[in-house]
N, C-alpha and C positions, 0 to 999 in steps of 0.2 A: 603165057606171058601176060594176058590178061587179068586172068587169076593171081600173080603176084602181083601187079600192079592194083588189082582191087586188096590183094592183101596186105599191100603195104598200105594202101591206104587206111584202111581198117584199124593198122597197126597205130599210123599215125594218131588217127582221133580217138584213137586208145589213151595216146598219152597224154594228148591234149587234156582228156577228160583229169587225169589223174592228177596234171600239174594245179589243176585248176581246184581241187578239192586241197590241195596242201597249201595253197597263197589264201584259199579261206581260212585255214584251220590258224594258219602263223596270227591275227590280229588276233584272236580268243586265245589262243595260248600266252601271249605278252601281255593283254589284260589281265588275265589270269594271275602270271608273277605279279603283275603291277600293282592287284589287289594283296595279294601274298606281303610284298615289302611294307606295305601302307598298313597292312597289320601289325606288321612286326616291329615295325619303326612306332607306330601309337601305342603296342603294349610297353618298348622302352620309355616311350614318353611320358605314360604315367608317372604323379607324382609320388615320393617312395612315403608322402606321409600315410597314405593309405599303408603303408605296412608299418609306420611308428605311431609313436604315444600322442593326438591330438589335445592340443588347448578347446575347451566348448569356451567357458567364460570365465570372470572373475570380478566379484564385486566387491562392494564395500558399504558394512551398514552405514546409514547417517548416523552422527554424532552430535550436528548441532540443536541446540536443548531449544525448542523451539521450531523448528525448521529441517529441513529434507534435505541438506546439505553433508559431505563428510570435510571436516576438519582436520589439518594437518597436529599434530602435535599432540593427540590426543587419540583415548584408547577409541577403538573400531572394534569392528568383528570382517572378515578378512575371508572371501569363500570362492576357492579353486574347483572350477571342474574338468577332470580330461577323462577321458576315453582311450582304452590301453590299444592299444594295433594288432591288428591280425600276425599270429606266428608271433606271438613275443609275450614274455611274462615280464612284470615291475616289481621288483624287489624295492627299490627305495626312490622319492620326488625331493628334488630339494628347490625351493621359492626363491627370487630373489629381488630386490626391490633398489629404488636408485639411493644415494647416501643422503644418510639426511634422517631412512625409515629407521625402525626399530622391531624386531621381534624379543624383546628381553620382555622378561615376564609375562610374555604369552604363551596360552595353552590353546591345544591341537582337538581336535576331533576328526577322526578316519571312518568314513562312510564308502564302502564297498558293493555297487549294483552291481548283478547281474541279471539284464533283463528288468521286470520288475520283483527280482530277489534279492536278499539283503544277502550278501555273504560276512560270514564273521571273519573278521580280518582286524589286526589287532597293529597299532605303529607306536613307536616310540619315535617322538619329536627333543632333536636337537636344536635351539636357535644361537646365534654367532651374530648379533649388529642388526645386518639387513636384510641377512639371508636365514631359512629354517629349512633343515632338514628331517623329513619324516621316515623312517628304516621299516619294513612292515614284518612282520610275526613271520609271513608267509609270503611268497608271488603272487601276486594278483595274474588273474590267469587273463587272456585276450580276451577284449572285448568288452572288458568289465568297466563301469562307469565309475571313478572315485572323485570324489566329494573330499576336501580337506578342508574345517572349518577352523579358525585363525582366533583365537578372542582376545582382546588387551593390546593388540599391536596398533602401531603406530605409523600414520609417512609422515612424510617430510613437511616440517614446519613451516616454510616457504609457500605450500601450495600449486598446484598445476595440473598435468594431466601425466597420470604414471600407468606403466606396463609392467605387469608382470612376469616377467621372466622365470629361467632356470635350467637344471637339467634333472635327465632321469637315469637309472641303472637298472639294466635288463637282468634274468636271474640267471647269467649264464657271463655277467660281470661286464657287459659293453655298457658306455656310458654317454647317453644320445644327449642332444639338445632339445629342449621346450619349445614349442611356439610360443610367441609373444600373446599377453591376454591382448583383448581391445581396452583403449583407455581408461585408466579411471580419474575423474576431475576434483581432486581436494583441492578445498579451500584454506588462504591462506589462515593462520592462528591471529589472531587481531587482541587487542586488548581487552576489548569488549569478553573474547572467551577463554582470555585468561583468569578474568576476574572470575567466570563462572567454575573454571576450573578451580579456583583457589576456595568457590566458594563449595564447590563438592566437597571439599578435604577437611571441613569445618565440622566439626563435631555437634556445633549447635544448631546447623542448619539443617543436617541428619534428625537431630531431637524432635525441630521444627514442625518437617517434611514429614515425621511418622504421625504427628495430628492427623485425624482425617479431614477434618477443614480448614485447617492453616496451609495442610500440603494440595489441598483442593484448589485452594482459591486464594492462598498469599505464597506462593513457592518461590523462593528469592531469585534460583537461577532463573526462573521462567520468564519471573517477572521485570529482571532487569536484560534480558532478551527482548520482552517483548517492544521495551520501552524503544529499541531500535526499529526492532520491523514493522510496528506501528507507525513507526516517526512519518513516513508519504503521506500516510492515510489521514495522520492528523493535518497536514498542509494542505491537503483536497476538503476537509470538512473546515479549516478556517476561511480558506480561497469561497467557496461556494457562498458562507452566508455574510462576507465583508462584501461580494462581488452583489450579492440578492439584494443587501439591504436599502443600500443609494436607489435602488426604483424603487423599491419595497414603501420607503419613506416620502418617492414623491409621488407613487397612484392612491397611496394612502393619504396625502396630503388633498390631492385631486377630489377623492371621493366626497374626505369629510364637507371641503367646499359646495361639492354638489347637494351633501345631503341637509346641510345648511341654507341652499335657497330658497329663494322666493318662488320660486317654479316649481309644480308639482311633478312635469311629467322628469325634471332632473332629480326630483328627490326620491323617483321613483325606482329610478335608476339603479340611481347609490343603494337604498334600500335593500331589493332587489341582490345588489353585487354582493356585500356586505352580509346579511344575513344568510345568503348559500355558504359561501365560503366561512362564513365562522359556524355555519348549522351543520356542519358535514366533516367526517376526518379527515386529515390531511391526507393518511396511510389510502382513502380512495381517493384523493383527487390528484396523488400520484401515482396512481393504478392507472386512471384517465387519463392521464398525459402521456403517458411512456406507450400502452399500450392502446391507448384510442389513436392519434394522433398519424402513428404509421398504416391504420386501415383507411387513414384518409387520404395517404400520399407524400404525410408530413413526416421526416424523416432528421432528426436532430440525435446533435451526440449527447450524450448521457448528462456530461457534466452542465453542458450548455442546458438541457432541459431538466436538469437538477436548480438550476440557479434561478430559473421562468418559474418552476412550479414553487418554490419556498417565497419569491419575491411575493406570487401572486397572491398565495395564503397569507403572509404578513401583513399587505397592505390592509387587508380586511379588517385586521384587528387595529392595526394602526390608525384607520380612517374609524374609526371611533375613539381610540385615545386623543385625536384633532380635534375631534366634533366635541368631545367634551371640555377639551381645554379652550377652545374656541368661546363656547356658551358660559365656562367660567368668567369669563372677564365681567366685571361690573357696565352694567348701560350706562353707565357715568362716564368712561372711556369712550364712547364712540359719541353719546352728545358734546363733549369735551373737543373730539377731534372736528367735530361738525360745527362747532361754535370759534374752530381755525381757518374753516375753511377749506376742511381736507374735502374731497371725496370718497368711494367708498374704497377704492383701491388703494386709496393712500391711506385708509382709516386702518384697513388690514395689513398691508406690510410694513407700516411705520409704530403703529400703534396696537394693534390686537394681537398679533403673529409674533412680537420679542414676549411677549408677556407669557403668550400660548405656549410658545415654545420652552421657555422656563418652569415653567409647571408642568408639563408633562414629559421633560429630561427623565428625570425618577420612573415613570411608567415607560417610555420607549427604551430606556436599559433592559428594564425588566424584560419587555417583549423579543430584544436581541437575544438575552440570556436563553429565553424557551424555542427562539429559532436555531440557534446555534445546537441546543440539543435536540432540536428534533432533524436537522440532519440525518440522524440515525438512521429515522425511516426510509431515506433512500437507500439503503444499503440491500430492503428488498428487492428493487428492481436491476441489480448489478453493481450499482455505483459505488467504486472502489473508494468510498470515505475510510473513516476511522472504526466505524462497525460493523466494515463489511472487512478490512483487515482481521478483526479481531474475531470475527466471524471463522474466517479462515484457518486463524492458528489453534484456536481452540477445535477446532475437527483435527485439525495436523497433531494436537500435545494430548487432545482427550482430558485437558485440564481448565477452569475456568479461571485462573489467573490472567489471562491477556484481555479478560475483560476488565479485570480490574484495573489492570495499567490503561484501556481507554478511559473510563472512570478518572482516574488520574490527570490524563490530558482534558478530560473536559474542565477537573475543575481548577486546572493550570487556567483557562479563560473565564472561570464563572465565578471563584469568590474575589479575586479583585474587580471587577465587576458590582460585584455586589456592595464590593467596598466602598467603589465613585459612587454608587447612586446613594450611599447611608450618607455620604458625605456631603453630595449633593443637595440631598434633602434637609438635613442640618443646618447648611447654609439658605437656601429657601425660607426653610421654617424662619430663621433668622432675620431674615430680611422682613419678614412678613410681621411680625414681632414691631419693626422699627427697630432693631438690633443692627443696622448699618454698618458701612463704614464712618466713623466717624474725621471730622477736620482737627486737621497738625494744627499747631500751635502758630506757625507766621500765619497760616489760611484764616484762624480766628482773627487776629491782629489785622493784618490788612481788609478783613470786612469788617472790623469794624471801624477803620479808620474811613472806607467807604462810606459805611454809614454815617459817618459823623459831615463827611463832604453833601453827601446827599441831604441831610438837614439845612445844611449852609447854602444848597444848589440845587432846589426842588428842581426847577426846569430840566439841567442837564440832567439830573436820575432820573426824571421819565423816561425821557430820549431814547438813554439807555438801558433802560429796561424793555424799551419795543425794539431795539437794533439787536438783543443780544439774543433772542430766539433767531432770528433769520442769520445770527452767523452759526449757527449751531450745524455740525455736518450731520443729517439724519443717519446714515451708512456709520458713521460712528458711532453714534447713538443704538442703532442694532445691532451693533457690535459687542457693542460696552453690557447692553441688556441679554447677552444671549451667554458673556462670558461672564457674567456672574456671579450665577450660582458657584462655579468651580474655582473662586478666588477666595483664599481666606484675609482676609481684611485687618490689619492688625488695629488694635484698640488705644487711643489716647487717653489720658487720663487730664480731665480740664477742670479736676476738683470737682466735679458732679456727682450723681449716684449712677455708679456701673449698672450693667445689665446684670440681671438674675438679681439684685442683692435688694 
């Protein structure tokens, strides 16, 4: 009895053991499935493009004559690439685009990789409106890369951002859908390139264009493109030298004064400023501003330190067109003013400064005219002027036409220009002559009716010839001397001998 009783025992943690190896095995076996499903449900999951015809890209050449842009309404070139799917051959792709595009009278070209092998593969392209379909010789076997290049099509005249669509037929006659390509962004058709377009179709601008330096450097499309994409660039080079020249003309005014004193260490000064800046090119002393200036700390935007460096080098030249118009005036003007009672600051802003500044109108155009083109030089150091645009398109056209449309802009501000100061000087010279304005006909009569009282009335003509200087408003009077040159004066005839005769 013992003996069973150790045998049942025995028996017992026999089984014990045994239960205990199968409650460990149960959690690795339900892992187990649980890995099993998770396979099996992730191979379902996969997407089935992996076994169909992938979209890679599809773009579109630019078109606009000038610029990197595509245009709606106008021919392109049009370039599909997909990739065929595992287990499937492509007999025929057909494209399709939103209403609006066009494939009529466009041609096809069919480029078939394999790997980097070319397979010959041969399609014939039907186009229908919007859509083109291409049928190929053969199946395009799995795997194979094809390339459909598009030329002479067109989208939509509107502009936006289009997708290329479509579908495909496998060689066993199923008929799958495309992915959509990613975007493409045409611009709307503007007037602007329709004129260009109408000017393509012109037979004399073809004769033109076949010059090699007419179609160089005068090519009508280019040219009347660029007249646009220039247009900012010409607004940033008038803004900089109309914004330079108001300091330009008063450090220059400053100088000349200094270089005009009686004080040697002020004239040393002037001297000193004056001779660097007109002994040195402009092209380094805006190398030194742009790039000196941030190793120091000083940190300015372009345009701002475009406007500092052009005012600075003007003034230079300015404070000597001053100093000579200044030293023009006759010594007879300031003993004149000194025999009134002026002082010397009233000798110079009443009296030497209207005069000054009439005389040397004619040279400070001219000095505007040589700032305003030398803007250009900034266009070295980034500053998006007018020749740093044209700078640009001409890398973009590989033609030198957009500089001649800058050209153009410049001299939209420089022969009228040129015009005021011929006209200016005219009148000047005029004036200098004694070729005046001459007195109307009552203004003769009434002085001399004056005169005749004044004979009659010595007393009161004194009087009033010492009362009529002190009513005189000087600010008028610089006024009147400042806007002279630019008035033309019309001529009385009081039965004298004209001018010129």
């Amino acid at each position: 009895m013992h003996e069973n009783v150790l045998t049942g025992g025995e028996d017992l943690r026999s089984s014990e053991v045994c239960y205990g190896c199968v409650t460990r095995r149960v959690p690795a076996l339900a892992l187990a499935l649980a890995a099993a499903f998770a396979l099996v449900f992730t191979l379902a999951a996969l997407p089935t493009s992996a076994l169909a015809m992938t979209t890679n890209k599809a773009t579109a050449r630019p078109n606009e004559d000038g610029g990197t842009g595509v245009i709606g309404a106008m021919d392109t070139r049009l370039t599909w690439e997909g990739t065929v799917g595992d287990g499937e051959e492509v007999s025929s792709i057909t494209l399709s685009l939103p209403d609006g595009a066009t494939f009529d009278h466009a041609s096809t070209r069919v480029t078939v990789l394999d790997g980097l092998n070319r397979t010959s593969i041969d399609g014939a392209a039907t186009s229908s409106g919007n859509s083109m379909s291409v049928q190929f010789s053969e199946s395009i076997p799995a795997g194979s890369l094809v390339r459909l290049e598009i030329t002479d099509m067109q989208f939509p005249a509107d502009g936006g951002d289009y997708v290329v669509s479509g579908s495909y037929t496998t060689a066993d006659g199923q008929s799958r859908t495309l992915d959509d390509s990613a975007a493409i962004m045409v611009i709307a058709n503007t007037p602007l390139q329709a004129a260009v377009s109408w000017l393509d179709a012109q037979p004399w601008v073809a004769a033109w264009n076949s010059n090699p330096f007419l179609g160089m450097f005068f090519k009508p499309q280019l040219l009347l493109t660029s007249f646009a994409s220039l247009f900012p660039g010409w607004l940033v080079c008038l803004g900089i030298v109309l914004a330079c020249y108001p300091f330009a003309i008063v450090l220059g005014l400053a100088f000349a004064m200094l270089k005009t004193s009686r004080y040697k260490a002020l004239r040393a000064i002037a001297i000193c400023y004056i001779n660097i800046l007109r002994g040195t090119p402009l092209f380094l002393q805006i190398y030194i501003m742009f790039f000196g200036l941030p190793m120091v700390g000083i940190n300015i935007d372009n345009n701002v330190l475009g406007i500092v460096v052009m005012a600075v080098n003007s003034s230079a030249y300015l404070a000597e067109i001053f100093r000579a118009g200044i030293q023009s005036i006759p010594q007879g003007q300031y003993e004149a003013a000194a025999s009134l009672g002026m002082n010397g600051f009233q000798t110079m802003t009443s009296v030497i400064l209207p005069q000054t500044v009439r005389r040397v109108i004619p040279t400070v155009t001219s000095d505007f005219i040589t700032s305003y083109k030398d803007t250009s030089l900034l266009s070295s150091v980034g500053v998006m002027e007018l020749m740093m645009f044209s700078k640009n398109l001409t890398t973009t056209t590989g033609n030198i036409t957009p500089y001649m449309a800058a050209a153009i802009y410049y001299l939209i501000v420089t022969l009228p220009l040129i015009k005021v100061v011929g006209i200016i000087e005219n009148n000047i010279a005029r004036s200098e002559r004694g070729g005046g304005p001459r007195p109307k006909h009552h203004t003769v009569t009434s002085a001399s009716r004056e005169s005749s009282a004044a004979e009659q009335d010595p007393a009161s003509s004194a009087e009033a010839s010492h009362a009529a200087p002190l009513k005189a408003a000087p600010a008028a009077d610089v006024l009147a001397a400042l806007s002279a040159p630019f008035v033309s004066h019309p001529t009385v005839d009081l039965g004298g001998v004209a001018d010129g005769e």
